[in-house]
Backbone bond lengths (Angstrom), bond angles and torsions (degrees), N, CA, C in turn:
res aa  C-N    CA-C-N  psi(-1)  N-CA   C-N-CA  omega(-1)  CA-C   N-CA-C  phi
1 X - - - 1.442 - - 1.533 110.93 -
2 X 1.278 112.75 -28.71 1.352 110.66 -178.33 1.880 129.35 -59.51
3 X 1.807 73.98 -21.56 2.048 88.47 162.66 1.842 125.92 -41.27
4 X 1.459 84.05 -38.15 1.547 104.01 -165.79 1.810 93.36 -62.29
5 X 1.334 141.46 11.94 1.325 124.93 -174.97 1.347 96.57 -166.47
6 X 1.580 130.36 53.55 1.484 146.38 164.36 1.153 101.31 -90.08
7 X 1.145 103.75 153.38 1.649 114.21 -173.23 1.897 109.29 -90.93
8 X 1.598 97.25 20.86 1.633 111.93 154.41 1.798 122.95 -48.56
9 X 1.820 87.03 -47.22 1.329 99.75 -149.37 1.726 107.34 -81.00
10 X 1.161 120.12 124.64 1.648 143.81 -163.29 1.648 115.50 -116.90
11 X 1.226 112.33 142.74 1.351 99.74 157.69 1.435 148.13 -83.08
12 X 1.719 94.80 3.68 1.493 113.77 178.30 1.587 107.60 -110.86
13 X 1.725 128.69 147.31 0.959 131.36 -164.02 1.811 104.60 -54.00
14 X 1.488 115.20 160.00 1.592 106.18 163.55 1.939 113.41 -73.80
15 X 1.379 96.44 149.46 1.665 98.02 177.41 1.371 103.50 -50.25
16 X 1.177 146.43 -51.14 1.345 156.13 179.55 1.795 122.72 -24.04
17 X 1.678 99.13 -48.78 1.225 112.95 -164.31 1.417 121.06 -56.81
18 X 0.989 142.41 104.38 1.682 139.21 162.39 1.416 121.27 -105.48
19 X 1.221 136.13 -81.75 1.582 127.07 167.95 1.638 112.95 -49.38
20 X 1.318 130.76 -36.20 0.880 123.89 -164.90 1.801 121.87 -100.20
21 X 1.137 94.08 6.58 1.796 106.01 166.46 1.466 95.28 -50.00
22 X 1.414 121.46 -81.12 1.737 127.74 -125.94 1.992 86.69 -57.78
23 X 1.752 115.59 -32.62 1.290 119.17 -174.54 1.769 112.60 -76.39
24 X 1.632 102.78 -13.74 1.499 104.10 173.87 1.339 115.80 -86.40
25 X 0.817 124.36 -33.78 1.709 136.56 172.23 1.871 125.38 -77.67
26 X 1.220 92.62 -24.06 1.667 92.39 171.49 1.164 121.92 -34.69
27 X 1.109 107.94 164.49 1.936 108.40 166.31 0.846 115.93 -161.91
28 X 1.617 112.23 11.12 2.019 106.98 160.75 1.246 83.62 -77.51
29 X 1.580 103.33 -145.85 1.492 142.76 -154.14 1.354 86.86 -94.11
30 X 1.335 125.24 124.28 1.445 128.55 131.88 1.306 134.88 -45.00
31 X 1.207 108.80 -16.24 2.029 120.57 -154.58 1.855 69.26 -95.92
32 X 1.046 120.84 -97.75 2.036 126.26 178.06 0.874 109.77 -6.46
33 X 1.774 127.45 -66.89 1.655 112.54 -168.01 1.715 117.47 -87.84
34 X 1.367 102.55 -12.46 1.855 88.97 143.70 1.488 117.68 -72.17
35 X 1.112 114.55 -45.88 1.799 106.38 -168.62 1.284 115.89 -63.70
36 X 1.642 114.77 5.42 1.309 113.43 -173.14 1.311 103.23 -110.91
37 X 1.321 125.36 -15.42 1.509 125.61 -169.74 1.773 111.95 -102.40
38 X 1.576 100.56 -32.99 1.975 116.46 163.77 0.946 110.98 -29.69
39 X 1.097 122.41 111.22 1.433 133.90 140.62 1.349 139.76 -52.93
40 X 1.479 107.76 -52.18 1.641 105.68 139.13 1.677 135.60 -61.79
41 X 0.971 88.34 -144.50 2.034 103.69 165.42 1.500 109.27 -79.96
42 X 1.108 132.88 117.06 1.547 105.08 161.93 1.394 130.85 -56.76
43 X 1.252 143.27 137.40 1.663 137.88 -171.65 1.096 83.40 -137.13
44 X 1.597 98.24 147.77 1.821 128.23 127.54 0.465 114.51 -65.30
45 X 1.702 140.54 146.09 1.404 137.76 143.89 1.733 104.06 -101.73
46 X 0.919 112.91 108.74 1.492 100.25 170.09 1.610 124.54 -83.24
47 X 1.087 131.06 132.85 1.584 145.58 172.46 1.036 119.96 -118.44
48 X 1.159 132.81 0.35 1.814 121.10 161.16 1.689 90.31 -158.62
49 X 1.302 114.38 154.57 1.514 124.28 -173.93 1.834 119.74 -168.53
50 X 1.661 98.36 47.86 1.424 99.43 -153.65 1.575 101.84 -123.88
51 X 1.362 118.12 -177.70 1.512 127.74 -168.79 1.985 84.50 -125.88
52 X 1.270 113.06 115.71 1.386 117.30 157.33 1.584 105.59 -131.92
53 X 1.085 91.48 173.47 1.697 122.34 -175.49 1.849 105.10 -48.69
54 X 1.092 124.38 121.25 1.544 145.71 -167.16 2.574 83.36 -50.59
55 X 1.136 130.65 112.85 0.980 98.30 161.67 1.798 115.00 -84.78
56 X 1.424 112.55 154.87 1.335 123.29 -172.54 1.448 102.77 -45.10
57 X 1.359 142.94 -23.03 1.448 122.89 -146.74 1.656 96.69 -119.39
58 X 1.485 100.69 8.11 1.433 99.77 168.19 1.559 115.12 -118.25
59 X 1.437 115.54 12.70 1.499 112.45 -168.42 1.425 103.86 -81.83
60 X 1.434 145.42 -57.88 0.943 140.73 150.33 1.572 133.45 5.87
61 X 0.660 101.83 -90.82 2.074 117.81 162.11 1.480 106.81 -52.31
62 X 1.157 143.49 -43.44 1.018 139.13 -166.80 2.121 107.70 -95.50
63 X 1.575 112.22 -12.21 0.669 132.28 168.34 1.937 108.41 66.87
64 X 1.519 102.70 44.36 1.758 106.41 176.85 1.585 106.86 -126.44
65 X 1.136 102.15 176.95 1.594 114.57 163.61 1.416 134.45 -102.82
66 X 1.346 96.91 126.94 1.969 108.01 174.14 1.660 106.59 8.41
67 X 1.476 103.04 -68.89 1.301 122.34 -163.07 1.725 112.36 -67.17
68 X 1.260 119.41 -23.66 1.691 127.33 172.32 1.484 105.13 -79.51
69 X 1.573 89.36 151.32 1.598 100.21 -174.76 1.612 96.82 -99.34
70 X 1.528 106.49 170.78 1.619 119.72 161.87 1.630 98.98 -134.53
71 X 1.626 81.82 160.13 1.685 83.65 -166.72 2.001 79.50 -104.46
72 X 1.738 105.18 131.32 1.728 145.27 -179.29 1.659 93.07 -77.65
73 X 1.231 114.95 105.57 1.403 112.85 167.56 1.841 104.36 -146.16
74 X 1.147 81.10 119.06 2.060 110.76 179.06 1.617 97.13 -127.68
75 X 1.661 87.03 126.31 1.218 108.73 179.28 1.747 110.38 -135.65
76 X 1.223 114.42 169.19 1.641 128.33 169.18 1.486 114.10 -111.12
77 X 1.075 127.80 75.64 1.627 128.99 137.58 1.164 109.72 -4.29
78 X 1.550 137.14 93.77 1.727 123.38 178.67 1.748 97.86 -137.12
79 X 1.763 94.22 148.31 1.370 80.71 152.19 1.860 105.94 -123.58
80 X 1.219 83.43 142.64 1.995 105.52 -168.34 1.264 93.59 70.70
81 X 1.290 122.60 -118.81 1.697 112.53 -166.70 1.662 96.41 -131.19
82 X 1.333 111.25 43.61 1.619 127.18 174.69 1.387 116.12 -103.06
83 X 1.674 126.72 66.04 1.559 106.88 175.51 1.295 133.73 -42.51
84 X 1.259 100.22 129.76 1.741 106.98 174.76 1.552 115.14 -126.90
85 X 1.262 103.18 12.26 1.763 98.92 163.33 1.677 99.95 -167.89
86 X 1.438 113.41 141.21 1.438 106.48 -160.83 2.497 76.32 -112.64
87 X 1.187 124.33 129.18 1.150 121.31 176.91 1.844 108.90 -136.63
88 X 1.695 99.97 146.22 1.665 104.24 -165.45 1.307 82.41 -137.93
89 X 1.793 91.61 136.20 1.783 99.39 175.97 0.797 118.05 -128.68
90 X 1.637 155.73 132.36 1.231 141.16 -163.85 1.419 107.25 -115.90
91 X 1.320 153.08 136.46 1.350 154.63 -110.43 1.461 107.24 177.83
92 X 1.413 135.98 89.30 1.036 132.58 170.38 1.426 122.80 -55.64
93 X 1.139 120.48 97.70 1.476 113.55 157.52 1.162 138.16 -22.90
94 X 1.613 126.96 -9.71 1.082 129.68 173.57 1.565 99.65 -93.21
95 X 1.186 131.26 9.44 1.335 119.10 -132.59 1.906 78.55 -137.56
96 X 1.245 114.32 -21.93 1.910 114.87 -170.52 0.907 88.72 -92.58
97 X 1.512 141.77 71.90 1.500 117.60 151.57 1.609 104.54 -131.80
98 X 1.665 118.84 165.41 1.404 126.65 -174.42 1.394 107.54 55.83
99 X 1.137 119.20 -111.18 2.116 110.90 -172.51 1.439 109.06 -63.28
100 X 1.448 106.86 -35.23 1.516 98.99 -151.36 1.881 101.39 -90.62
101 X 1.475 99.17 -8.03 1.893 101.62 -179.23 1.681 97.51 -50.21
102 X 1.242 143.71 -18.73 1.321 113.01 171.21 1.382 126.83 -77.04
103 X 1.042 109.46 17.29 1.969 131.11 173.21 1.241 105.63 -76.30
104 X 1.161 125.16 -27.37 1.888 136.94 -143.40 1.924 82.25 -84.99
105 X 2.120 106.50 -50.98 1.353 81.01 -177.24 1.897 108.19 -137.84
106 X 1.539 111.13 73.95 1.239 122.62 170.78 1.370 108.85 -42.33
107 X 1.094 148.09 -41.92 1.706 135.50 -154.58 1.360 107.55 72.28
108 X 1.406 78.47 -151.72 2.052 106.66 146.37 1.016 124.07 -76.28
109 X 1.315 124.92 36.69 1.360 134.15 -178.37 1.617 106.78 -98.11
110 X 1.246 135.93 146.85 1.715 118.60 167.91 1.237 128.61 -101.73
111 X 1.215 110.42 138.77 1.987 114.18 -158.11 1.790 83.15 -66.06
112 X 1.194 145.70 -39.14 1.560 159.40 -139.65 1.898 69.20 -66.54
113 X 1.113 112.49 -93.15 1.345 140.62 -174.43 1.783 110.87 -6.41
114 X 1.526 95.99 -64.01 1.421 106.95 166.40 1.387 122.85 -49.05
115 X 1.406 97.78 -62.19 2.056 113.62 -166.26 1.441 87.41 -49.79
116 X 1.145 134.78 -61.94 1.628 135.64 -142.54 1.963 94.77 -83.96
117 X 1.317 113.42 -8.37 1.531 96.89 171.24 1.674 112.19 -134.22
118 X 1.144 119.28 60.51 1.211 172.46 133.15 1.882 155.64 -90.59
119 X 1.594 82.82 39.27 1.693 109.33 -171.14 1.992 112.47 -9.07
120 X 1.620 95.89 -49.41 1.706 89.24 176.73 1.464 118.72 -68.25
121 X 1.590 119.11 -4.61 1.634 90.02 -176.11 1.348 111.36 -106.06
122 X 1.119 101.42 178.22 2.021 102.94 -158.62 1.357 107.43 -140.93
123 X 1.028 134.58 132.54 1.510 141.02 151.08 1.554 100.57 -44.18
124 X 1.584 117.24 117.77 1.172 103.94 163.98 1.429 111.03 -89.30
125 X 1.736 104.30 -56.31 1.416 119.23 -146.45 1.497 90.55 -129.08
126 X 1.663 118.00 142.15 1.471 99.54 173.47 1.665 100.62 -142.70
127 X 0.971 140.22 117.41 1.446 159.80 -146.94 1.751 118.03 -113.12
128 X 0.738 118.29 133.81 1.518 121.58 -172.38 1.727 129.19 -110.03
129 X 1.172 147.25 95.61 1.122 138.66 169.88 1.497 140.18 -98.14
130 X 1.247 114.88 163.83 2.158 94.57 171.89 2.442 69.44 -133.70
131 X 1.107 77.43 123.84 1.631 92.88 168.59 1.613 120.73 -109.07
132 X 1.183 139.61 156.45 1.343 133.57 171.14 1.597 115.40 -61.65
133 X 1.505 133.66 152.13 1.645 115.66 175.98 1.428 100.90 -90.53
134 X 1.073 123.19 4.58 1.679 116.18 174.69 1.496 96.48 -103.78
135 X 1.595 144.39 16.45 1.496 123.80 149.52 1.653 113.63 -54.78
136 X 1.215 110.54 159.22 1.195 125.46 -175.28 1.796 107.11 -55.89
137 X 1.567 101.22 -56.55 1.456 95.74 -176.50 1.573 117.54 -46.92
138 X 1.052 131.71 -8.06 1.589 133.57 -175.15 1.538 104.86 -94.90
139 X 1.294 97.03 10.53 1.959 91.61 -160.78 1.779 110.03 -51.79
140 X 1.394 94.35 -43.90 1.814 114.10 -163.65 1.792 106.73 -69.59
141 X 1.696 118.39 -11.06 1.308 121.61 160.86 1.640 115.36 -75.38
142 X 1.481 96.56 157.00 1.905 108.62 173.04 1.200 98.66 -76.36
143 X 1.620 100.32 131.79 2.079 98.00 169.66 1.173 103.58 -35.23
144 X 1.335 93.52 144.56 1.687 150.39 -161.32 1.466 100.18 -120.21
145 X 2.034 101.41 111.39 1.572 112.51 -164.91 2.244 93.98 -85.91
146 X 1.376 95.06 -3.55 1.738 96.51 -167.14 1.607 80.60 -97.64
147 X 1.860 97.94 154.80 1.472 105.65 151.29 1.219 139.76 -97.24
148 X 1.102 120.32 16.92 1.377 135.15 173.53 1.661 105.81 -161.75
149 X 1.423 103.67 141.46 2.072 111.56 138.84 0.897 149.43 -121.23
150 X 1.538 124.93 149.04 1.159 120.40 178.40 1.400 130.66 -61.81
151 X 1.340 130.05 153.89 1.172 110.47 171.93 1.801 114.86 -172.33
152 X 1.340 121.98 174.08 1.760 99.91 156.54 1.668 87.17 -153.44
153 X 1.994 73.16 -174.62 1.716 86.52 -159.88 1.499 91.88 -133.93
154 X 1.621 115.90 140.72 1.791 119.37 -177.61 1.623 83.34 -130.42
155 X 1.712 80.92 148.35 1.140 104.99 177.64 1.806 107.45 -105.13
156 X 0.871 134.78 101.22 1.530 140.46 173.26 1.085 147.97 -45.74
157 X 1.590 136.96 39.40 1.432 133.36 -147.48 1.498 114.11 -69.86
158 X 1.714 118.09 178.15 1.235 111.69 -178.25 1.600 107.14 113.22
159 X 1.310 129.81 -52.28 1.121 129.98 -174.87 2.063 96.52 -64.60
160 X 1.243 106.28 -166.31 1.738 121.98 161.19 1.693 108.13 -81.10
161 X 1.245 113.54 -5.69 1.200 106.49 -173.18 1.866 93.42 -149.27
162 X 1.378 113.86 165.67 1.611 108.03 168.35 1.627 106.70 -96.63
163 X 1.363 127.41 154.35 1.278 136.11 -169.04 1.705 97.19 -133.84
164 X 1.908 88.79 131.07 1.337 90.81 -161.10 1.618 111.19 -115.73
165 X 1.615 131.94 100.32 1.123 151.01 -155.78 1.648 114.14 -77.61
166 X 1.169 138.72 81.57 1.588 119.21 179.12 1.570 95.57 -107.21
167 X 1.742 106.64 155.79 1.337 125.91 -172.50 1.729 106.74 -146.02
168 X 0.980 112.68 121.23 1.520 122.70 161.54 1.077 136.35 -89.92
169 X 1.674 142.38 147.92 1.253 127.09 -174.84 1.368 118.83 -113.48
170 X 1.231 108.27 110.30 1.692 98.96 -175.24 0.851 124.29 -110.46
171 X 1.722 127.75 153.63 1.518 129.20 -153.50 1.202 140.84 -31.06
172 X 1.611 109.64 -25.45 1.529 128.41 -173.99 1.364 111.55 -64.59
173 X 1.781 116.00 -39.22 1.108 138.90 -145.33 1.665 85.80 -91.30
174 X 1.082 140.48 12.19 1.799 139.40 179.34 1.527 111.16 -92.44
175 X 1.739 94.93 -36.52 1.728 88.28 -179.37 1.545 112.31 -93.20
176 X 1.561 121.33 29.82 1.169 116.60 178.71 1.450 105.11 -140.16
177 X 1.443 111.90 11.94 1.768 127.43 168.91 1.645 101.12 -64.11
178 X 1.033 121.90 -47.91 1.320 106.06 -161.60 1.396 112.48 -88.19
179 X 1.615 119.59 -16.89 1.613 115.70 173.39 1.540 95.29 -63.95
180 X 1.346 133.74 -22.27 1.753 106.23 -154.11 1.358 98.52 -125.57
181 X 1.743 125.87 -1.84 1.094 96.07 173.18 1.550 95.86 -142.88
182 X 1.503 110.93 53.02 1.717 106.58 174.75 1.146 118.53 95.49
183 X 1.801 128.81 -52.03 1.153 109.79 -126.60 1.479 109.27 -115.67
């Protein structure tokens, strides 16, 4: 997880990016413009869904303390049982309470889904990386035939706390670039 705050992450796209710009730059809902391009069902897969200890190098940005937890949620973006975006969100616990306590237990439900129908929250900040697929944060994926991904990370204001969204693009998600965005 500590990937999520390498001094990778830029505000200008990586030199690398080609299919996966029009998906780096978006700013609707991610959860929608996959469900529109699936061929199957769209699914979550969820792989981690927990409340741990705030780590220090995220208190800042997220605006908590050492001592507060965030609730660890890594999920798979798929359509049918084909990932096409591997995404980790970090969620202050101070931050799930009154509207937003149904965060505490999404399922297979998609946070994408929520954020975008939720008038107060906002894209503040939105950040860009190409990371290695052997960083740690990828651990909970099946080897990874690429050596790196693309990806970015928004920071969310509006809640009592900011909620911090990263999404990756993985290979599957190339042969379905051009149904949704032209090209």
């Amino acid at each position: 997880m500590h990937d999520l705050f390498t001094p990778y992450w830029q505000t200008t796209l990586p030199p690398t990016a080609s299919w996966q710009v029009p998906w780096l730059v978006a700013t609707g809902s991610l959860t929608q413009s996959l469900q529109q391009v699936c061929q199957q069902a769209f699914q979550v897969q969820v792989l981690q869904h927990e409340f741990i200890a705030a780590p220090a190098f995220i208190c800042e940005d997220l605006m908590i303390q050492p001592t507060e937890h965030v609730l660890q949620r890594q999920v798979l973006l798929c359509d049918g049982d084909k990932p096409l975006v591997f995404a980790c969100s970090l969620l202050p616990e101070a931050a799930l309470q009154g509207r937003y306590q149904a965060l505490r237990e999404l399922g297979s439900r998609p946070l994408g889904h929520w954020i975008f129908s939720e008038p107060i929250l906002k894209r503040q900040t939105m950040l860009f990386a190409e990371l290695p697929s052997q960083a740690a944060l990828f651990k909970n994926l099946n080897k990874l035939t690429e050596t790196s991904l693309l990806g970015r990370k928004t920071l969310f204001v509006g809640a009592d706390k900011p909620l911090l969204v990263s999404e990756f693009f993985l290979p599957a998600l190339k042969a379905h670039s051009g149904e949704q965005h032209g090209v």
